[in-house]
N, C-alpha and C positions, 0 to 999 in steps of 0.2 A: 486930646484924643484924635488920632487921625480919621479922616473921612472914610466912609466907606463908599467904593464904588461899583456896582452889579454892573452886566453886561445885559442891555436891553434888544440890540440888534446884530445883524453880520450884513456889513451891504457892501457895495461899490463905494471906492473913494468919494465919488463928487454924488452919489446919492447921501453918503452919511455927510458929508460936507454941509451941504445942504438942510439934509435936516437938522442938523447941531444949529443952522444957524435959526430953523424956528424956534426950536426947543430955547436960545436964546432970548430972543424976541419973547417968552416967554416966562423968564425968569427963572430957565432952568439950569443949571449948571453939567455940561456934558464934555466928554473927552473919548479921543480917537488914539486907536491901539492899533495895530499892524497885528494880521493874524498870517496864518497861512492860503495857500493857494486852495479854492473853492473850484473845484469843479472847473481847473486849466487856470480861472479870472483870478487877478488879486482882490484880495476883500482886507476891508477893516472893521475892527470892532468897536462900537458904536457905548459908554457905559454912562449912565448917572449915578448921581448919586441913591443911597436908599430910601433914604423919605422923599426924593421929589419921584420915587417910579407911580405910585398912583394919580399924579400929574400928568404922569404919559399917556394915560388910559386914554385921555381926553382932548388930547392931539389928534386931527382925522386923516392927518398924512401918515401915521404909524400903519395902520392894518395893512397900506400899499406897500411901503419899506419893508415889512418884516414877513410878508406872508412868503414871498420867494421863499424863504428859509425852511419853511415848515417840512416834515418829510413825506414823501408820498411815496403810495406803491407803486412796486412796477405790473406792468399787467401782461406785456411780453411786447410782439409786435403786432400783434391782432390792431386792426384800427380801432380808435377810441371816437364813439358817441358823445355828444351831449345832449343827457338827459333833464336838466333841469338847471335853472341859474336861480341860485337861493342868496337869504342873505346867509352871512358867514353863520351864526346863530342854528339857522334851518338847514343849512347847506351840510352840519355838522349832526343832525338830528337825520335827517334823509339817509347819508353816511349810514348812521347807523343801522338805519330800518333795511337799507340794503342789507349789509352786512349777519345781518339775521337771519335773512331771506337766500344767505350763501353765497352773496353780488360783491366782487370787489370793486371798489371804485379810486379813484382820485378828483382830487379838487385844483382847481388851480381858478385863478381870478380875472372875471371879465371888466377892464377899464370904462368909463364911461365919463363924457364931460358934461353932461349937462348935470346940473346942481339937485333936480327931483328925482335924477335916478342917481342914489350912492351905489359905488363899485360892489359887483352881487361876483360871488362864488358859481360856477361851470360846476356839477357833478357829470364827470363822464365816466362811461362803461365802456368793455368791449362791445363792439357791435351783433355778436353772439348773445349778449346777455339784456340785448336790449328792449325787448318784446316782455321779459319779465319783468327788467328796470321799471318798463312805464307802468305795468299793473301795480307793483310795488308806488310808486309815486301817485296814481290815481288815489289808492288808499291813504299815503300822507297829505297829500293834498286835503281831502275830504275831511283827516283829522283836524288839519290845522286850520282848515277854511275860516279868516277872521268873523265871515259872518253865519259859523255855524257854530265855531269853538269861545267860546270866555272864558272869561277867569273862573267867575261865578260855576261855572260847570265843572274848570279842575279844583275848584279847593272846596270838593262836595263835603256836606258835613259827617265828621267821624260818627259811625254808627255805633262798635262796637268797642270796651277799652275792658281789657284784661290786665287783672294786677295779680302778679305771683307774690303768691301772701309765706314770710316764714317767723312774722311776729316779731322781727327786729325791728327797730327804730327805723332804719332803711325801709325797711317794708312799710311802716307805716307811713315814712314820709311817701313813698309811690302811691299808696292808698291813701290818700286826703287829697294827692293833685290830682291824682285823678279822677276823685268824683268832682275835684273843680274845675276840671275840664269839660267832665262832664254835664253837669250843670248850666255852662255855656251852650256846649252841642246839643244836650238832650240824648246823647249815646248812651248805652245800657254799661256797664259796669259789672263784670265779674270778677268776684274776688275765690281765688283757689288759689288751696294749699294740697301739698301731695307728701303721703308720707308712706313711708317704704315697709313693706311685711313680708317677710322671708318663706310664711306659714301658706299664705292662699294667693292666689293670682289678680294682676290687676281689675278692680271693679268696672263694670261700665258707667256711664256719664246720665243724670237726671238733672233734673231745673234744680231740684236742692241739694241738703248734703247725701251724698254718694256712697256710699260702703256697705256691705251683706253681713247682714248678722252672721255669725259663724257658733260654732260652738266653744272655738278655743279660745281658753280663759286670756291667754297672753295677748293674742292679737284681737280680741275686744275690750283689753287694757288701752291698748296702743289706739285704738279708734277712739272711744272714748276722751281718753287724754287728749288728740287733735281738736273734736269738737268741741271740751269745753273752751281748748285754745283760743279756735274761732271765732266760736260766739263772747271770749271777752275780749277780743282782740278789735271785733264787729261794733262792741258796744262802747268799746274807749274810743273808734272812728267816729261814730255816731255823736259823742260828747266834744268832739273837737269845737273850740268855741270860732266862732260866727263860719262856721263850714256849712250847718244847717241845710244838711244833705236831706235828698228825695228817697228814702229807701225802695219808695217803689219799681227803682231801674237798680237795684243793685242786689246780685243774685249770689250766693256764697256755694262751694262744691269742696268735696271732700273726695279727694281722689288717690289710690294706693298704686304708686308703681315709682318709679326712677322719675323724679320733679321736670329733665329738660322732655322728655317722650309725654308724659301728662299733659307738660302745658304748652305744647305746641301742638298736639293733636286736639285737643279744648279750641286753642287759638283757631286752627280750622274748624271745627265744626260750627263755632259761633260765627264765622267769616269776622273774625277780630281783625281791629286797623293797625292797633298798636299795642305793647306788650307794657306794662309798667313794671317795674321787678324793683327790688331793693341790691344795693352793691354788695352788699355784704352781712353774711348769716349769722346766727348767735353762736354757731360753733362747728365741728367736724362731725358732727353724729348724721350718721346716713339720715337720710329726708328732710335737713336744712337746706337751704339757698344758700349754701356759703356761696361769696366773690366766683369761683372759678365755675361754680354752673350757672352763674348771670352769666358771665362769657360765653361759657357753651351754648345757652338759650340765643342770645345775640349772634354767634356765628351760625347760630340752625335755620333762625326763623328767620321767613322770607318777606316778614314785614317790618316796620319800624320795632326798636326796641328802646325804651328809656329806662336808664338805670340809675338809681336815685343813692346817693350818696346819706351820710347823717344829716341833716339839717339841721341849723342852729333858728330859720324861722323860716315860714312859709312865702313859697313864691307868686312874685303879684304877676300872673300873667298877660294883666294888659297891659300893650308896647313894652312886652319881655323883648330884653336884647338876647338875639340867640346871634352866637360866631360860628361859622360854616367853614371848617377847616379842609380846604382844597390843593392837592396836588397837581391843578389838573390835567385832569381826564376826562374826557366826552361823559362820562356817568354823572358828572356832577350836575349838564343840564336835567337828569331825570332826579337826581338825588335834590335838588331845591323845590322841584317838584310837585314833589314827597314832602318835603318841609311847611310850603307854604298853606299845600292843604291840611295836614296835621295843626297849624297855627294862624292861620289868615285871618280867623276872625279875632286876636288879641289885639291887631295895628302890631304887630312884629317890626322892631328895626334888627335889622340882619346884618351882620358884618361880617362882607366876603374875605377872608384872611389866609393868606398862601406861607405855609409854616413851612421855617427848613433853618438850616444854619448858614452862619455867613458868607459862605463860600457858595452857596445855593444861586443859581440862577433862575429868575423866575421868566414861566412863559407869559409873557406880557400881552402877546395876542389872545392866548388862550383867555385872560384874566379880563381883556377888552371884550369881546362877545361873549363872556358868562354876564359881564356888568348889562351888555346892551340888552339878553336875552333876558336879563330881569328886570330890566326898566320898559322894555316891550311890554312882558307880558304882563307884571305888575307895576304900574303908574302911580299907585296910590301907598306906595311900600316905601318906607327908607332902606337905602342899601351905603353903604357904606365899605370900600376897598380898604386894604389894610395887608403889609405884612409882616409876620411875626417872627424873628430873628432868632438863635440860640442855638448854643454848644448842645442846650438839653430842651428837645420840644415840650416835655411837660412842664418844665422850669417856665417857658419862656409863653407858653399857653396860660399857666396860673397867675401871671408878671400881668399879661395883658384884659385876660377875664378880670381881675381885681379891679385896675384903672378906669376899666368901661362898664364896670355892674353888669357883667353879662350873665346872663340867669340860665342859659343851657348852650354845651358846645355839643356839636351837632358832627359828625364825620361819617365817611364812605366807606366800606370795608374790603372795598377793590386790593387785591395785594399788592401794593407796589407804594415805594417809597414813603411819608408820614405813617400814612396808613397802618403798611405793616408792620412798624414801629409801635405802633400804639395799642392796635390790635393783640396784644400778648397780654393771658392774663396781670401778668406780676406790672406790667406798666400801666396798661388801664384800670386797675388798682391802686397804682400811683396818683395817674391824673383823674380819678374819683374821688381818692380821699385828699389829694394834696390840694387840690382847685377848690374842694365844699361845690363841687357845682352837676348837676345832671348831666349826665350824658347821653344823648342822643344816636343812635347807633342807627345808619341806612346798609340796604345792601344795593350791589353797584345793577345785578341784571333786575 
Protein backbone atom coordinates (compact mmCIF):
# COMPACT_ATOMS: atom_id res chain seq x y z
CA UNK A 1 0.00 0.00 0.00
CA UNK A 2 1.37 3.19 -0.91
CA UNK A 3 2.32 5.95 1.71
CA UNK A 4 0.28 8.52 2.47
CA UNK A 5 1.63 11.81 2.56
CA UNK A 6 -0.33 15.35 4.14
CA UNK A 7 0.94 18.76 3.70
CA UNK A 8 2.03 20.12 7.02
CA UNK A 9 3.60 23.58 5.91
CA UNK A 10 4.18 26.24 3.01
CA UNK A 11 7.44 27.98 3.70
CA UNK A 12 10.60 29.41 1.94
CA UNK A 13 13.01 26.92 0.17
CA UNK A 14 15.90 27.08 2.84
CA UNK A 15 13.22 27.46 5.74
CA UNK A 16 11.59 24.13 4.66
CA UNK A 17 15.11 22.92 3.86
CA UNK A 18 15.93 23.13 7.01
CA UNK A 19 13.48 21.99 8.79
CA UNK A 20 13.08 18.69 6.87
CA UNK A 21 16.49 18.38 8.15
CA UNK A 22 15.19 18.42 12.05
CA UNK A 23 12.25 16.65 11.36
CA UNK A 24 15.15 14.08 10.25
CA UNK A 25 17.26 14.28 12.98
CA UNK A 26 14.06 13.06 14.36
CA UNK A 27 13.09 10.18 12.65
CA UNK A 28 10.79 11.69 10.73
CA UNK A 29 10.23 10.94 7.24
CA UNK A 30 9.50 14.44 5.08
CA UNK A 31 9.34 15.58 1.47
CA UNK A 32 9.45 18.89 -0.58
CA UNK A 33 7.05 19.84 -3.25
CA UNK A 34 7.18 23.16 -5.42
CA UNK A 35 3.91 24.98 -4.98
CA UNK A 36 3.17 28.27 -6.50
CA UNK A 37 4.21 31.78 -6.12
CA UNK A 38 3.09 33.17 -2.34
CA UNK A 39 2.54 36.44 -2.13
CA UNK A 40 5.46 37.57 -5.25
CA UNK A 41 8.07 34.78 -3.08
CA UNK A 42 8.60 31.22 -4.28
CA UNK A 43 7.39 28.73 -1.66
CA UNK A 44 7.54 24.93 -1.22
CA UNK A 45 5.37 22.53 0.30
CA UNK A 46 6.65 20.97 3.27
CA UNK A 47 4.49 16.97 3.61
CA UNK A 48 4.90 13.93 6.07
CA UNK A 49 3.85 11.36 6.34
CA UNK A 50 0.26 10.46 8.21
CA UNK A 51 1.19 8.79 11.29
CA UNK A 52 4.31 10.67 11.88
CA UNK A 53 2.00 14.35 11.94
CA UNK A 54 1.26 13.96 15.65
CA UNK A 55 5.19 13.69 16.03
CA UNK A 56 5.12 17.14 14.55
CA UNK A 57 3.09 18.52 17.32
CA UNK A 58 6.32 18.30 19.32
CA UNK A 59 8.74 19.89 17.33
CA UNK A 60 9.27 23.73 18.86
CA UNK A 61 10.47 25.00 15.56
CA UNK A 62 7.07 24.18 13.86
CA UNK A 63 4.71 27.08 15.37
CA UNK A 64 7.74 29.63 13.97
CA UNK A 65 7.60 27.89 10.20
CA UNK A 66 4.07 27.68 9.86
CA UNK A 67 2.38 30.55 11.72
CA UNK A 68 3.54 32.99 8.70
CA UNK A 69 0.80 30.88 6.77
CA UNK A 70 -1.94 31.43 9.02
CA UNK A 71 -4.70 34.01 7.53
CA UNK A 72 -5.26 37.35 9.00
CA UNK A 73 -7.43 40.12 8.48
CA UNK A 74 -7.10 43.00 6.98
CA UNK A 75 -7.92 46.06 9.04
CA UNK A 76 -7.45 48.81 6.25
CA UNK A 77 -4.57 51.37 6.61
CA UNK A 78 -5.52 52.74 9.99
CA UNK A 79 -2.24 52.13 12.01
CA UNK A 80 -2.22 49.01 14.02
CA UNK A 81 -1.66 48.78 17.94
CA UNK A 82 -0.24 46.30 19.99
CA UNK A 83 -2.45 45.52 22.58
CA UNK A 84 -1.29 42.44 24.27
CA UNK A 85 1.55 39.59 23.48
CA UNK A 86 -0.20 36.23 24.53
CA UNK A 87 0.81 32.80 24.26
CA UNK A 88 -0.57 31.34 21.01
CA UNK A 89 -3.24 29.46 23.24
CA UNK A 90 -4.46 33.04 24.93
CA UNK A 91 -3.52 35.11 22.05
CA UNK A 92 -6.33 32.89 20.25
CA UNK A 93 -9.02 33.25 23.38
CA UNK A 94 -8.23 37.31 23.72
CA UNK A 95 -8.99 37.09 19.66
CA UNK A 96 -12.02 35.98 20.50
CA UNK A 97 -13.16 38.14 23.58
CA UNK A 98 -12.38 40.97 21.14
CA UNK A 99 -14.33 39.89 18.44
CA UNK A 100 -17.50 39.70 20.73
CA UNK A 101 -16.77 43.00 21.95
CA UNK A 102 -17.08 44.00 17.82
CA UNK A 103 -12.89 44.55 17.87
CA UNK A 104 -11.17 43.22 14.76
CA UNK A 105 -7.87 42.11 15.27
CA UNK A 106 -4.71 40.28 13.82
CA UNK A 107 -2.06 38.31 15.27
CA UNK A 108 1.16 37.94 14.07
CA UNK A 109 4.37 36.66 16.28
CA UNK A 110 6.91 38.22 18.37
CA UNK A 111 10.49 36.35 18.11
CA UNK A 112 12.55 36.14 21.19
CA UNK A 113 15.88 34.42 22.02
CA UNK A 114 16.21 33.79 25.21
CA UNK A 115 15.11 30.19 26.18
CA UNK A 116 12.47 31.41 29.42
CA UNK A 117 10.64 33.42 27.18
CA UNK A 118 8.98 31.10 24.26
CA UNK A 119 8.03 33.18 21.12
CA UNK A 120 4.40 34.91 22.37
CA UNK A 121 1.77 36.08 19.69
CA UNK A 122 1.31 40.45 19.23
CA UNK A 123 -2.78 40.96 19.16
CA UNK A 124 -2.89 44.28 17.59
CA UNK A 125 -5.89 46.59 16.79
CA UNK A 126 -6.48 49.81 15.12
CA UNK A 127 -5.43 52.56 16.96
CA UNK A 128 -9.10 53.81 17.14
CA UNK A 129 -10.18 50.83 18.83
CA UNK A 130 -7.71 50.89 21.19
CA UNK A 131 -9.03 52.34 24.52
CA UNK A 132 -11.80 49.60 24.14
CA UNK A 133 -9.07 46.91 23.29
CA UNK A 134 -7.51 47.50 26.73
CA UNK A 135 -10.79 47.50 28.79
CA UNK A 136 -11.59 44.33 26.88
CA UNK A 137 -8.06 42.80 27.94
CA UNK A 138 -8.16 44.23 31.70
CA UNK A 139 -11.26 41.78 31.80
CA UNK A 140 -9.36 38.85 30.14
CA UNK A 141 -6.70 39.44 32.06
CA UNK A 142 -8.59 39.29 35.29
CA UNK A 143 -10.18 36.08 33.99
CA UNK A 144 -7.20 34.29 33.26
CA UNK A 145 -5.08 35.59 36.20
CA UNK A 146 -3.17 32.13 36.99
CA UNK A 147 -3.43 33.31 40.52
CA UNK A 148 -6.97 33.89 40.51
CA UNK A 149 -8.32 31.39 37.95
CA UNK A 150 -7.84 27.18 38.38
CA UNK A 151 -8.76 24.44 37.20
CA UNK A 152 -10.67 23.52 40.26
CA UNK A 153 -12.75 26.72 39.64
CA UNK A 154 -13.60 25.71 35.88
CA UNK A 155 -14.54 22.13 36.30
CA UNK A 156 -17.24 23.46 39.12
CA UNK A 157 -19.21 20.51 39.99
CA UNK A 158 -22.46 19.75 37.76
CA UNK A 159 -25.51 20.87 39.72
CA UNK A 160 -28.23 20.03 37.64
CA UNK A 161 -28.68 16.68 35.08
CA UNK A 162 -31.96 16.50 33.18
CA UNK A 163 -32.92 13.21 31.45
CA UNK A 164 -35.68 13.32 28.61
CA UNK A 165 -37.59 10.25 29.58
CA UNK A 166 -39.66 8.37 26.52
CA UNK A 167 -39.43 4.77 28.22
CA UNK A 168 -37.08 3.27 25.44
CA UNK A 169 -34.24 1.27 26.18
CA UNK A 170 -32.30 4.58 25.07
CA UNK A 171 -34.05 6.37 27.60
CA UNK A 172 -33.22 4.19 30.06
CA UNK A 173 -29.80 3.75 29.34
CA UNK A 174 -29.53 8.01 29.77
CA UNK A 175 -31.40 7.60 32.95
CA UNK A 176 -29.14 5.06 34.88
CA UNK A 177 -25.75 7.33 33.72
CA UNK A 178 -27.17 9.71 34.79
CA UNK A 179 -27.83 9.26 38.15
CA UNK A 180 -24.28 7.89 38.07
CA UNK A 181 -23.12 10.80 37.32
CA UNK A 182 -24.93 11.95 39.54
CA UNK A 183 -23.95 10.19 42.41
CA UNK A 184 -20.43 11.29 41.81
CA UNK A 185 -21.43 15.23 41.59
CA UNK A 186 -24.13 15.12 44.08
CA UNK A 187 -26.31 17.12 41.10
CA UNK A 188 -30.17 16.75 41.32
CA UNK A 189 -31.59 14.76 38.53
CA UNK A 190 -34.79 15.36 36.67
CA UNK A 191 -36.47 12.89 35.09
CA UNK A 192 -39.43 14.35 32.50
CA UNK A 193 -41.41 13.07 30.11
CA UNK A 194 -43.89 15.33 27.80
CA UNK A 195 -46.63 14.14 26.12
CA UNK A 196 -48.89 15.85 23.63
CA UNK A 197 -52.89 16.64 24.04
CA UNK A 198 -54.60 18.22 21.38
CA UNK A 199 -57.86 18.89 24.03
CA UNK A 200 -56.10 21.60 26.73
CA UNK A 201 -53.06 23.64 26.76
CA UNK A 202 -49.71 23.09 27.99
CA UNK A 203 -49.68 22.63 31.83
CA UNK A 204 -47.33 24.63 34.03
CA UNK A 205 -44.23 23.16 35.91
CA UNK A 206 -44.35 21.89 39.78
CA UNK A 207 -41.45 19.87 41.85
CA UNK A 208 -43.81 16.67 40.99
CA UNK A 209 -45.88 15.24 38.47
CA UNK A 210 -47.53 18.11 36.38
CA UNK A 211 -50.83 17.97 34.68
CA UNK A 212 -54.65 19.59 35.57
CA UNK A 213 -57.36 17.43 36.23
CA UNK A 214 -59.58 18.17 33.40
CA UNK A 215 -62.84 16.87 32.85
CA UNK A 216 -62.21 15.19 29.57
CA UNK A 217 -62.39 11.56 29.64
CA UNK A 218 -59.86 11.08 26.58
CA UNK A 219 -57.14 13.43 27.75
CA UNK A 220 -57.28 12.10 31.54
CA UNK A 221 -56.79 8.53 29.57
CA UNK A 222 -53.74 10.08 27.97
CA UNK A 223 -52.46 11.54 31.61
CA UNK A 224 -53.01 8.63 33.34
CA UNK A 225 -51.42 6.18 30.79
CA UNK A 226 -48.03 8.72 31.00
CA UNK A 227 -47.90 8.26 34.75
CA UNK A 228 -48.40 4.99 35.25
CA UNK A 229 -45.55 4.92 32.53
CA UNK A 230 -43.35 6.73 34.73
CA UNK A 231 -43.77 5.46 37.89
CA UNK A 232 -42.74 1.90 36.32
CA UNK A 233 -40.32 3.12 34.22
CA UNK A 234 -39.07 5.09 37.84
CA UNK A 235 -39.23 1.79 39.62
CA UNK A 236 -37.43 -0.55 36.98
CA UNK A 237 -34.32 2.61 37.34
CA UNK A 238 -34.51 2.15 40.91
CA UNK A 239 -34.07 -1.89 40.48
CA UNK A 240 -31.12 -1.35 38.32
CA UNK A 241 -28.53 -3.73 40.10
CA UNK A 242 -25.61 -2.16 41.92
CA UNK A 243 -26.86 1.49 40.64
CA UNK A 244 -28.27 1.96 44.21
CA UNK A 245 -29.33 5.31 43.45
CA UNK A 246 -30.24 8.24 46.17
CA UNK A 247 -33.89 8.89 45.20
CA UNK A 248 -33.69 11.88 47.29
CA UNK A 249 -32.09 14.15 44.27
CA UNK A 250 -34.13 12.63 41.75
CA UNK A 251 -37.36 14.53 40.94
CA UNK A 252 -39.96 13.06 38.11
CA UNK A 253 -42.46 15.83 36.04
CA UNK A 254 -45.06 15.21 33.74
CA UNK A 255 -45.44 17.80 31.40
CA UNK A 256 -48.05 18.15 28.13
CA UNK A 257 -46.89 20.28 25.22
CA UNK A 258 -44.42 19.46 21.96
CA UNK A 259 -41.20 17.24 24.05
CA UNK A 260 -38.24 19.71 22.36
CA UNK A 261 -40.31 23.44 23.97
CA UNK A 262 -40.95 21.26 27.49
CA UNK A 263 -37.69 20.30 27.87
CA UNK A 264 -35.66 23.05 27.17
CA UNK A 265 -37.86 25.45 28.96
CA UNK A 266 -37.60 22.81 32.25
CA UNK A 267 -33.79 22.84 31.24
CA UNK A 268 -33.82 26.56 32.06
CA UNK A 269 -35.84 26.94 34.85
CA UNK A 270 -33.71 24.33 36.86
CA UNK A 271 -30.58 26.17 35.41
CA UNK A 272 -29.62 22.33 33.97
CA UNK A 273 -25.82 21.60 32.97
CA UNK A 274 -26.60 19.09 30.79
CA UNK A 275 -29.40 17.27 29.02
CA UNK A 276 -29.36 13.24 28.97
CA UNK A 277 -32.04 12.10 26.31
CA UNK A 278 -32.12 8.65 24.72
CA UNK A 279 -31.30 8.40 20.50
CA UNK A 280 -34.04 6.98 19.66
CA UNK A 281 -38.10 6.52 20.57
CA UNK A 282 -40.25 3.52 20.59
CA UNK A 283 -42.14 4.79 17.67
CA UNK A 284 -43.75 7.80 15.59
CA UNK A 285 -46.73 8.56 17.77
CA UNK A 286 -46.67 12.37 18.65
CA UNK A 287 -45.17 12.70 22.20
CA UNK A 288 -42.18 9.89 21.69
CA UNK A 289 -38.59 11.14 21.68
CA UNK A 290 -38.12 9.61 18.48
CA UNK A 291 -34.09 10.07 16.98
CA UNK A 292 -35.03 13.27 15.15
CA UNK A 293 -36.35 15.37 18.14
CA UNK A 294 -33.04 14.29 20.17
CA UNK A 295 -31.49 16.18 17.19
CA UNK A 296 -33.77 19.09 17.46
CA UNK A 297 -33.40 19.22 21.47
CA UNK A 298 -29.30 19.08 20.76
CA UNK A 299 -29.46 21.76 17.88
CA UNK A 300 -31.90 24.01 20.56
CA UNK A 301 -30.27 23.89 23.65
CA UNK A 302 -27.67 26.02 24.61
CA UNK A 303 -26.00 23.62 26.84
CA UNK A 304 -24.36 20.33 26.56
CA UNK A 305 -26.59 17.48 25.34
CA UNK A 306 -25.70 13.57 25.59
CA UNK A 307 -27.56 11.29 23.52
CA UNK A 308 -27.52 7.70 24.50
CA UNK A 309 -27.61 5.08 22.14
CA UNK A 310 -29.02 1.11 23.06
CA UNK A 311 -26.54 -0.15 25.33
CA UNK A 312 -25.53 -3.54 25.50
CA UNK A 313 -23.73 -2.74 29.24
CA UNK A 314 -23.19 0.03 31.42
CA UNK A 315 -20.51 2.54 31.20
CA UNK A 316 -17.55 2.68 33.72
CA UNK A 317 -17.00 6.38 33.85
CA UNK A 318 -13.82 6.26 35.76
CA UNK A 319 -10.91 7.22 33.25
CA UNK A 320 -13.81 6.99 30.44
CA UNK A 321 -11.94 7.67 27.07
CA UNK A 322 -13.86 10.28 25.56
CA UNK A 323 -12.60 11.27 21.67
CA UNK A 324 -13.11 15.22 20.97
CA UNK A 325 -13.81 15.22 17.22
CA UNK A 326 -12.14 18.66 15.91
CA UNK A 327 -12.06 20.51 12.80
CA UNK A 328 -10.34 23.20 14.09
CA UNK A 329 -11.81 26.03 15.12
CA UNK A 330 -11.19 28.64 17.94
CA UNK A 331 -14.53 27.15 19.62
CA UNK A 332 -12.95 24.04 20.42
CA UNK A 333 -10.72 25.86 23.10
CA UNK A 334 -14.15 26.68 24.81
CA UNK A 335 -15.72 23.43 23.69
CA UNK A 336 -13.02 21.25 25.85
CA UNK A 337 -13.83 23.47 28.37
CA UNK A 338 -17.26 22.38 28.56
CA UNK A 339 -15.91 18.88 28.40
CA UNK A 340 -13.62 18.76 31.08
CA UNK A 341 -15.95 20.33 33.48
CA UNK A 342 -18.88 18.03 32.68
CA UNK A 343 -16.04 15.01 33.42
CA UNK A 344 -12.91 16.06 35.30
CA UNK A 345 -13.71 14.32 38.19
CA UNK A 346 -13.74 10.57 36.28
CA UNK A 347 -9.55 11.01 35.54
CA UNK A 348 -10.98 11.37 31.66
CA UNK A 349 -8.26 10.28 28.96
CA UNK A 350 -9.38 12.44 26.02
CA UNK A 351 -8.28 11.92 22.55
CA UNK A 352 -7.86 14.94 20.49
CA UNK A 353 -8.63 13.53 17.00
CA UNK A 354 -8.96 15.72 13.70
CA UNK A 355 -11.53 13.62 11.32
CA UNK A 356 -11.67 14.16 7.61
CA UNK A 357 -10.63 12.10 4.62
CA UNK A 358 -7.47 11.42 2.93
CA UNK A 359 -7.09 14.18 0.93
CA UNK A 360 -7.68 16.44 4.18
CA UNK A 361 -5.07 18.66 5.33
CA UNK A 362 -4.75 19.15 8.81
CA UNK A 363 -4.16 22.43 10.67
CA UNK A 364 -1.27 21.32 12.54
CA UNK A 365 -0.70 24.63 14.23
CA UNK A 366 -4.03 24.83 15.24
CA UNK A 367 -3.74 21.02 16.54
CA UNK A 368 -0.31 22.36 18.53
CA UNK A 369 -2.02 25.01 20.87
CA UNK A 370 -5.22 22.97 21.33
CA UNK A 371 -2.62 20.21 22.69
CA UNK A 372 -0.50 22.89 24.59
CA UNK A 373 -3.83 24.69 25.94
CA UNK A 374 -4.65 21.53 27.56
CA UNK A 375 -1.73 20.41 29.03
CA UNK A 376 -1.56 24.10 30.48
CA UNK A 377 -4.54 24.08 31.88
CA UNK A 378 -4.93 20.56 32.70
CA UNK A 379 -1.43 18.74 33.91
CA UNK A 380 -2.90 16.05 35.48
CA UNK A 381 -5.30 14.79 32.29
CA UNK A 382 -4.09 12.33 29.58
CA UNK A 383 -4.43 13.81 26.15
CA UNK A 384 -3.73 11.94 23.54
CA UNK A 385 -3.46 13.64 19.49
CA UNK A 386 -4.68 11.35 16.86
CA UNK A 387 -6.06 11.56 13.35
CA UNK A 388 -8.92 9.88 12.01
CA UNK A 389 -8.86 9.10 8.25
CA UNK A 390 -11.87 7.91 5.75
CA UNK A 391 -13.85 8.12 2.65
CA UNK A 392 -16.74 7.81 5.37
CA UNK A 393 -16.39 9.92 8.81
CA UNK A 394 -18.81 7.67 10.71
CA UNK A 395 -17.05 4.47 9.10
CA UNK A 396 -13.85 5.77 10.21
CA UNK A 397 -15.07 7.25 13.79
CA UNK A 398 -16.71 3.55 14.60
CA UNK A 399 -12.97 1.81 13.09
CA UNK A 400 -11.40 3.94 15.79
CA UNK A 401 -13.78 4.29 19.00
CA UNK A 402 -13.79 0.29 18.81
CA UNK A 403 -9.76 0.04 18.86
CA UNK A 404 -9.51 2.51 21.89
CA UNK A 405 -12.58 1.56 24.03
CA UNK A 406 -13.79 4.97 23.75
CA UNK A 407 -16.87 5.23 25.87
CA UNK A 408 -18.36 8.88 24.49
CA UNK A 409 -17.45 11.06 21.18
CA UNK A 410 -17.79 14.27 22.10
CA UNK A 411 -18.24 17.06 18.93
CA UNK A 412 -19.01 20.92 18.27
CA UNK A 413 -21.96 21.96 16.38
CA UNK A 414 -20.19 24.98 14.74
CA UNK A 415 -21.43 24.62 10.84
CA UNK A 416 -18.56 23.96 9.07
CA UNK A 417 -16.85 20.92 7.61
CA UNK A 418 -17.07 17.35 10.02
CA UNK A 419 -19.41 18.96 11.93
CA UNK A 420 -21.99 19.75 9.42
CA UNK A 421 -21.54 16.35 8.25
CA UNK A 422 -22.59 14.88 11.13
CA UNK A 423 -24.81 17.19 12.47
CA UNK A 424 -27.78 15.80 10.14
CA UNK A 425 -30.31 13.85 11.64
CA UNK A 426 -30.17 10.62 9.33
CA UNK A 427 -26.13 10.58 9.93
CA UNK A 428 -25.96 11.24 13.63
CA UNK A 429 -28.24 8.37 13.69
CA UNK A 430 -25.92 6.51 11.96
CA UNK A 431 -22.98 7.30 14.18
CA UNK A 432 -25.25 6.61 17.30
CA UNK A 433 -26.37 3.41 16.37
CA UNK A 434 -23.61 2.24 14.25
CA UNK A 435 -20.61 3.22 17.07
CA UNK A 436 -23.09 1.76 20.36
CA UNK A 437 -21.46 4.68 21.80
CA UNK A 438 -22.84 8.13 23.49
CA UNK A 439 -22.69 11.16 22.06
CA UNK A 440 -21.89 14.15 23.33
CA UNK A 441 -23.15 17.22 21.47
CA UNK A 442 -21.47 21.00 22.48
CA UNK A 443 -22.41 24.22 21.10
CA UNK A 444 -19.72 26.29 19.55
CA UNK A 445 -20.96 30.29 21.23
Amino acid sequence: METQFVTIAILSRAKAEYFCENLEKKGILSEIEETETVKGEPKVVVKVRIKDVPNVFNIPEFLDFQFNIQQRKVLGEERLITVASLSFANAHMFKGALEISGIECILTELHTILPEFPNLIKVKVRESDLEKSLEVYLRFKERYRKDEFSVVDALADVANILVAVDFSEESKSAAIHAIMQAKITGAKVHLVHVYYSSFVPPASFSESFNYEITNDKETREIEMEAENKMSAFFAEIMDTPGLNPNSAVITKYLLRGMPEDEILALAALKSVDIIYIGAKGLGNSIGLHTGRTAVRIAEMAKIPVIAFPKLNKQIEFEEISILYATDCKETDFLAIRKLMRLFWQYNPKVYLAYVGNEETTIDAVFMNALQAHFKTEYPEYQLFITQILGTNSVDALHNYASEHQIGIIAINTHKADLISKLFVPDVLNSLLHQCHIPLLIFHAK
